[in-house]
C-alpha positions as CSV (number, residue, x, y, z in Angstrom):
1,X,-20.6,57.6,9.8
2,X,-21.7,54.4,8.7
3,X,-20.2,51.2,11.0
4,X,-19.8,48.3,9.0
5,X,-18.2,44.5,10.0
6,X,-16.7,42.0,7.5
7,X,-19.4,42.2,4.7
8,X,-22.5,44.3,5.9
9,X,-23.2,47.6,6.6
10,X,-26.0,48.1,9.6
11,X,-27.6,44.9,8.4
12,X,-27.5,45.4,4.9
13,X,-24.6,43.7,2.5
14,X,-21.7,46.4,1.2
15,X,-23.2,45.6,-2.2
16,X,-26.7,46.8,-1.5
17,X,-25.3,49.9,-0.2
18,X,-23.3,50.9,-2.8
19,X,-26.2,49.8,-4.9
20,X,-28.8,52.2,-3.5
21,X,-26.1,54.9,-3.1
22,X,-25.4,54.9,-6.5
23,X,-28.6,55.1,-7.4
24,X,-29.9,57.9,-5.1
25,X,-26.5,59.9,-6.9
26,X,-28.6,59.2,-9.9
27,X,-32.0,61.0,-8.9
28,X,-32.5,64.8,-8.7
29,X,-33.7,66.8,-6.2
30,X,-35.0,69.4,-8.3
31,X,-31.7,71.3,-8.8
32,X,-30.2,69.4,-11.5
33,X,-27.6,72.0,-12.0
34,X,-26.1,72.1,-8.5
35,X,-23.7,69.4,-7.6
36,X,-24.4,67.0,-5.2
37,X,-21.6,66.0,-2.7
38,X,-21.9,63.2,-0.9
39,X,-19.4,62.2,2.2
40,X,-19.0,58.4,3.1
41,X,-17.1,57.3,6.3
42,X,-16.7,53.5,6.6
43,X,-15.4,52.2,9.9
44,X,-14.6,48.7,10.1
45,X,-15.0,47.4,13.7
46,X,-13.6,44.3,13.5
47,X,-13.6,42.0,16.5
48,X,-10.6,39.1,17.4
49,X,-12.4,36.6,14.7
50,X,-11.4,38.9,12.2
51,X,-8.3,39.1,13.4
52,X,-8.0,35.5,13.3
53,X,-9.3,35.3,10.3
54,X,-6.9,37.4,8.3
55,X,-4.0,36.0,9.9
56,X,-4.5,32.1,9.0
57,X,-5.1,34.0,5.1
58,X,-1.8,35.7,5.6
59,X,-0.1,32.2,6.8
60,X,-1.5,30.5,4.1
61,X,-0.5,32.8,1.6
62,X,3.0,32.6,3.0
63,X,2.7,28.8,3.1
64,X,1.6,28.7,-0.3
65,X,4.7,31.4,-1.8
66,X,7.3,29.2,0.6
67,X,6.0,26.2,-1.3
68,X,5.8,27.3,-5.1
69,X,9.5,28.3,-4.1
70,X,10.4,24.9,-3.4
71,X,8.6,23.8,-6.8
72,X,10.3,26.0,-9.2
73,X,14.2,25.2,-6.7
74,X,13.5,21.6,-7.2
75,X,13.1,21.9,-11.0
76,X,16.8,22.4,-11.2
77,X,17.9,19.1,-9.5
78,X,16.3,17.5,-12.4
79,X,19.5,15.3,-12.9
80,X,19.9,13.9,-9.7
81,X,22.9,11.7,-8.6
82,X,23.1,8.0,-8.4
83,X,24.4,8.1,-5.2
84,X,25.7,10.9,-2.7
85,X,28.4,11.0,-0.3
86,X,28.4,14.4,2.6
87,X,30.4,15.0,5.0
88,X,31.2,17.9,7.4
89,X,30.6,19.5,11.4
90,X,28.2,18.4,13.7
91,X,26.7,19.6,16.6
92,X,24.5,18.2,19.0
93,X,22.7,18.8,22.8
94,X,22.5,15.6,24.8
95,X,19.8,14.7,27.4
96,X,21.5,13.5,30.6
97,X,18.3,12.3,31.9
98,X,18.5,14.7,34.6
99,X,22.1,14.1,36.3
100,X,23.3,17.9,35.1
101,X,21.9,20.2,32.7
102,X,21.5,19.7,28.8
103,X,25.1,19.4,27.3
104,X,26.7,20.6,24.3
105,X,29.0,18.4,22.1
106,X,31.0,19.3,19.0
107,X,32.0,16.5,16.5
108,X,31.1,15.1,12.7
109,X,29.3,13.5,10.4
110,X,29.5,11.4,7.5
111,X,26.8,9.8,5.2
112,X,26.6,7.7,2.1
113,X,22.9,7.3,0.1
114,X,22.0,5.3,-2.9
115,X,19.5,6.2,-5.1
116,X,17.0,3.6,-6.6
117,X,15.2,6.5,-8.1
118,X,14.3,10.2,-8.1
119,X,12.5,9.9,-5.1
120,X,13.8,6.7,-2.8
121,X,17.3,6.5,-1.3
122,X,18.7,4.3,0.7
123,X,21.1,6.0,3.5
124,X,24.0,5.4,6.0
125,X,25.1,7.7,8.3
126,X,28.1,7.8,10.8
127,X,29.3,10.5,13.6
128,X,31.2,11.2,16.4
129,X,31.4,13.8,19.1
130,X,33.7,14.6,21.8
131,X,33.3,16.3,25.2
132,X,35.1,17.1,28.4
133,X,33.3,17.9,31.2
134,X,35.0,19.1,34.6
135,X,33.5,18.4,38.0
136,X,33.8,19.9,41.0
137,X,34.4,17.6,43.7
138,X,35.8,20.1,46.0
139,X,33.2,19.2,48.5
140,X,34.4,15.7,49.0
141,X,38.4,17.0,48.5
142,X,38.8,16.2,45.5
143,X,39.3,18.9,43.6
144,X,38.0,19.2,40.3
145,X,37.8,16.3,37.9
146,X,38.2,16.5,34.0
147,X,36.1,12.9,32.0
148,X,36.5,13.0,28.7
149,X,33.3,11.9,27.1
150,X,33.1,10.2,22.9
151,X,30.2,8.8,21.0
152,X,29.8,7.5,17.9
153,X,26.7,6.5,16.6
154,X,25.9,4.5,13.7
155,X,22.5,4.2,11.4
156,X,21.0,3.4,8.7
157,X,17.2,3.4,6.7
158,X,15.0,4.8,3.9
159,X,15.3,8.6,2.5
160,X,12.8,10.3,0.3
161,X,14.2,13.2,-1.8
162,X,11.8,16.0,-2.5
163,X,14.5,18.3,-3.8
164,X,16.1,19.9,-2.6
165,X,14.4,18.7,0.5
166,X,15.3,15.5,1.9
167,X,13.8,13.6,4.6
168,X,14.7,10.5,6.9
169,X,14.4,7.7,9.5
170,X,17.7,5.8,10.3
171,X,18.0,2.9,13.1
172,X,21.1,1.7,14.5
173,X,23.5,1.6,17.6
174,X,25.5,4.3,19.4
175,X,29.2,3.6,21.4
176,X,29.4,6.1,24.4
177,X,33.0,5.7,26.5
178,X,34.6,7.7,29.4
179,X,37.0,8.0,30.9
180,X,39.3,9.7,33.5
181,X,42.1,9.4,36.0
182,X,42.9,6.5,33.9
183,X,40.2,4.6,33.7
184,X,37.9,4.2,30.8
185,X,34.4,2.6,29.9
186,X,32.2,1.8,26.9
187,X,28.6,1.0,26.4
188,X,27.1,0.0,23.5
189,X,23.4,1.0,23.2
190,X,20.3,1.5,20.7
191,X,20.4,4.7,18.6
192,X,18.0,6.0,16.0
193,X,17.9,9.4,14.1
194,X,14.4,10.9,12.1
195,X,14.4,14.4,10.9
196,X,15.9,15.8,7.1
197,X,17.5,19.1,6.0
198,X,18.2,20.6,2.4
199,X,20.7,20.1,0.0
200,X,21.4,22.7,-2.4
201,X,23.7,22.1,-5.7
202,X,26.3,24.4,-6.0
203,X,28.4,23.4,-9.1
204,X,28.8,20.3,-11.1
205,X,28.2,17.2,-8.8
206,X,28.8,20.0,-5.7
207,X,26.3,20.3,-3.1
208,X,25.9,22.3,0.1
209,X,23.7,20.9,3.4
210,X,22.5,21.7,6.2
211,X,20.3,19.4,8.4
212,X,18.5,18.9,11.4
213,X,17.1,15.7,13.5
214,X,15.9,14.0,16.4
215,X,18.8,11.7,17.7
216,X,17.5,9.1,20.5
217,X,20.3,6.8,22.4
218,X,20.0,4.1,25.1
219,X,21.9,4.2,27.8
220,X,22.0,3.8,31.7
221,X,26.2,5.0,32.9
222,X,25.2,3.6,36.1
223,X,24.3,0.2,34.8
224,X,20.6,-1.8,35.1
225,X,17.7,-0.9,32.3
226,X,18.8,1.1,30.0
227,X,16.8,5.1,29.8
228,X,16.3,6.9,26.9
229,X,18.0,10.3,26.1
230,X,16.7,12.8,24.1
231,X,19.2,14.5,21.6
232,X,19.0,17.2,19.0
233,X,21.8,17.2,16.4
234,X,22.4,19.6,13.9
235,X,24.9,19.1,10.8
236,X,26.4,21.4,7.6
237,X,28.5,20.4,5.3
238,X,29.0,19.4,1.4
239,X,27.6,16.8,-0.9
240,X,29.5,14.7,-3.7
241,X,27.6,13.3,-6.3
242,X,28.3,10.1,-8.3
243,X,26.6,9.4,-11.3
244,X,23.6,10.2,-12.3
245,X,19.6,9.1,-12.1
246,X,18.6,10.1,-15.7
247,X,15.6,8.5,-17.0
248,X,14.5,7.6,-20.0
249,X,13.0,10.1,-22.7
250,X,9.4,10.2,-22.1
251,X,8.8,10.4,-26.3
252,X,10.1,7.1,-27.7
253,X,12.5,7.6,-30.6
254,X,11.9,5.7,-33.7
255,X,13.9,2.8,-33.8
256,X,15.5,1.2,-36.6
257,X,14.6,-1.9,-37.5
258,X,17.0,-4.7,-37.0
259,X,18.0,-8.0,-35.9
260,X,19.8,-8.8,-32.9
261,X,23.4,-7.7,-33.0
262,X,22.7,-5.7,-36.3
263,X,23.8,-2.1,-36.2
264,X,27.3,0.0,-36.9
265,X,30.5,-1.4,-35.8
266,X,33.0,1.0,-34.1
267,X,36.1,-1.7,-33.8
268,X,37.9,1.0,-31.3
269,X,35.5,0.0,-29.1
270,X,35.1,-3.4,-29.5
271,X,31.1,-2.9,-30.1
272,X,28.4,-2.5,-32.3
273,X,25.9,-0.3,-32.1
274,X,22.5,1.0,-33.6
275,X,19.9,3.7,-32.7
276,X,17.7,2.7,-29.6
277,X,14.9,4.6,-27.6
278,X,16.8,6.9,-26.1
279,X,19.7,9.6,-27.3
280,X,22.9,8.1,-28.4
281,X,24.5,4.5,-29.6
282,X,23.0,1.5,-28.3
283,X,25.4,-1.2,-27.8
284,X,23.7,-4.4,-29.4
285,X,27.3,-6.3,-29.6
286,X,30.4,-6.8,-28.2
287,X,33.8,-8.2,-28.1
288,X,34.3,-10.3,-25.2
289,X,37.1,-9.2,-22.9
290,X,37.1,-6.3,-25.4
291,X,37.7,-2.4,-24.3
292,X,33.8,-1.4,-23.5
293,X,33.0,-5.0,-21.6
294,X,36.0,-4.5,-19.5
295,X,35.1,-1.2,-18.6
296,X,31.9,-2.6,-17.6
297,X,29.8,-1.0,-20.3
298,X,27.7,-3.8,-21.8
299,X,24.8,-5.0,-24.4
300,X,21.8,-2.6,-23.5
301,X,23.8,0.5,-22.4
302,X,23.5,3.4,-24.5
303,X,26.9,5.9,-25.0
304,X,26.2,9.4,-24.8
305,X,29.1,11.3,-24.8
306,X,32.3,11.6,-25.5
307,X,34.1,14.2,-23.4
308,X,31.7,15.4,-22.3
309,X,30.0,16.2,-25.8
310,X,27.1,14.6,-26.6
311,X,26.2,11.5,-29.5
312,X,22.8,11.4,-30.3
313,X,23.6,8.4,-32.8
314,X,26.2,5.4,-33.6
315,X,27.4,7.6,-36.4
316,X,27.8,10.6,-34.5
317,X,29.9,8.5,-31.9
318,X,32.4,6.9,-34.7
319,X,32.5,10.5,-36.5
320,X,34.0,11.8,-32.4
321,X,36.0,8.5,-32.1
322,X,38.0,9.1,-35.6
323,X,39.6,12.2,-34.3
324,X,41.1,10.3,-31.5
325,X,43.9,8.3,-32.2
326,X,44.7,4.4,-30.9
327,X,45.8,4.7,-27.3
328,X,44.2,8.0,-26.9
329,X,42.1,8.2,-23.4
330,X,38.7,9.2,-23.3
331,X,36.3,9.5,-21.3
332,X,32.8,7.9,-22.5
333,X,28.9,8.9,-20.7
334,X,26.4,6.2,-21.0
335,X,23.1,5.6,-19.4
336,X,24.0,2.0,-18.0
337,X,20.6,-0.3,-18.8
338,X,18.9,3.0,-20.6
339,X,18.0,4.1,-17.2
340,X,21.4,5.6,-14.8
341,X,23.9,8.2,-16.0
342,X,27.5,7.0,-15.6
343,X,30.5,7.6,-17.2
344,X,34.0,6.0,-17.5
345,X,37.6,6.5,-18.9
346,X,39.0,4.2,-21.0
347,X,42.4,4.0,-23.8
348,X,41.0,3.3,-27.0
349,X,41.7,0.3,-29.2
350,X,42.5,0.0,-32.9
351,X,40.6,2.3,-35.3
């Protein structure tokens, strides 16, 4: 039996063993005819380092699956939203700094984000929650008294989107009031929230979330300096997206040359238009007060799509626009300034 521990063997490396055991196989003894059987019994006697060892490989293996996951998930928020609006329950457990146990409050949330890019949002978040405790004042003769307990906290800060991971640190103030027998009162404190969740498109501009944060208040019921309390929240709900954050093509089209305001005119829209750097009609003129200006679609937007199909030229756009008829409604897409996906329903004009 032959003890061995990580790499060696008694000493020697596992490869110089099987080295010199392959090549004693190869010699003779003088009875090349008789079969030679050899037995090898490897014990590996490994100590708590090795144990250690093999974990942290296992965890980092896992680390590294659970984050190719995320890599090849996030490919399929490629078209992200210009801005998002969620809403849904909310749960959180409040620090009392000590007066009674950790409570538990039920309530909501609400939150609005806008997207300067892929990456950077800017986000404002709202919630309540609502509690009723009973106390037992039985000792003093009391009886037991019911205070109904509401916050709403209010926030706002910078978001960074690693979809469909999202992650951020929002500052504000938080309204606490109670009341009972009668009697009511409010207090207006410092509040602050850091922490993200995930947000996972279902259908269309449909999104599911779930998140998770730190929530910090300032308060003191008794009045003097206020203390901080320590709150965990936790939210679910859905996501609508408006919009759209498409960017540019990376591989610049070849443009046609032309001076300003040259290009196709398509009088149902008021505009002309000519092939730009990106898929579709770029508007290079337009009516004033005319149908696309009053829709706000102006000089330097480029339509791409018509219902929902897409116009990869000005041609292809007046060839879509000719089977509609004056007064028809329609609903255009167009990356406003070459850069965000919008779209926009207007009636169309005179052919």
């Amino acid at each position: 039996m032959t003890k061995c521990s990580g790499d060696s063997i008694l000493g020697y490396s596992t490869q110089e063993v099987v080295s010199n055991i392959a090549t004693r196989l190869g010699q003779s003894d003088g009875d090349s005819t008789s079969p030679r059987t050899v037995t090898i019994v490897i014990v590996y006697a490994t100590g708590t380092g090795d144990d250690d060892m093999m974990k942290r490989i296992i965890t980092t293996r896992r680390v590294c699956t659970f984050l190719f996951c995320l890599f090849i998930s996030s490919l399929a928020f490629s078209q992200d939203s210009r801005a998002d609006l969620f809403g849904g329950y909310s749960y959180v457990n409040i620090d009392t700094n000590g007066l009674t146990s950790r409570q538990n409050a039920n309530g909501w949330e609400a939150s609005i984000s806008g997207n300067f890019n892929r990456w950077i949002a800017i986000e404002g978040d709202v919630s309540g929650y609502y509690k009723t405790y009973s106390l037992n004042l039985a000792s003093l003769n009391l009886g037991t008294l019911d205070v109904k307990v509401t916050d709403y906290s209010y926030a706002g800060g910078p978001r960074i989107n690693l979809r469909p991971i999202f992650i951020h640190a929002l500052f504000g103030g938080d309204h606490l009031t109670g009341s009972a027998l009668g009697y009511s009162e409010s207090q207006d404190g410092m509040a602050g929230l850091v922490g993200g969740g995930i947000q996972w498109k279902v259908s269309g501009r449909w999104s599911v979330r779930a998140s998770a944060d730190y929530a910090f208040t300032r308060h003191n019921i008794f009045g003097g300096p206020s203390v901080t309390q320590n709150n965990v929240r936790a939210s679910v709900g859905i996501v609508y997206g408006f919009g759209g954050t498409k960017r540019a093509s990376k591989t610049p089209r070849q443009s046609v040359p032309r001076a300003s305001g040259a290009g196709m005119l398509i009088p149902s829209l008021g505009i002309t238009a000519a092939i730009g750097n990106n898929p579709g009609a770029e508007i290079t003129d337009e009516a004033p007060n005319g149908i696309t200006a009053l829709a706000g679609i102006h000089v330097g937007d480029v339509i791409n799509a018509v219902d929902g199909k897409p116009i990869r030229t000005p041609m292809e756009l007046a060839a879509e626009l000719a089977n509609h008829a004056t007064g028809d409604k329609i609903k255009l897409g167009f990356l406003l300034h070459g850069q965000w996906q919008s779209e926009t329903i207007l009636l169309l004009g005179n052919h």
